[in-house]
C-alpha positions in Angstrom: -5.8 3.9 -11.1 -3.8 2.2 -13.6 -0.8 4.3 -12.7 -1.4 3.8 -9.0 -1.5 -0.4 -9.6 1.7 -0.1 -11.8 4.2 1.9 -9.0 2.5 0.0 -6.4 5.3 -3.1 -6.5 8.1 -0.2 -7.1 7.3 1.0 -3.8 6.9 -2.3 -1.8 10.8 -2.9 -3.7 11.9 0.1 -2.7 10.4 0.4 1.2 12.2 -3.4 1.8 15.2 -2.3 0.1 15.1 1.1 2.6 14.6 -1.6 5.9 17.4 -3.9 4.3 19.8 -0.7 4.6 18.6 0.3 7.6 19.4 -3.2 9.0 22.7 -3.4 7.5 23.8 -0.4 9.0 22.3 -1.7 12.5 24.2 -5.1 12.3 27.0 -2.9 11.1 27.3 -1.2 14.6 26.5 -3.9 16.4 29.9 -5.7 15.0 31.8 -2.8 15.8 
C-alpha cells in the first residue's frame, strides 16, 4: 500500500504530462 500511495503522484505527473503532449501536437496542427 505504501508503494501504491508513493507512485500514485508519479502517475497523475505523468498522465498530465501525456494530455499536455497530446495537446501540443493538436494545437500544432491546427496552426499548420
Amino acid at each position: 500500500m505504501l508503494y501504491s500511495n508513493y507512485m500514485f503522484p508519479f502517475e497523475i505527473a505523468s498522465l498530465l504530462l501525456l494530455v499536455a503532449i497530446i495537446g501540443a501536437v493538436v494545437m500544432a496542427k491546427k496552426r499548420i
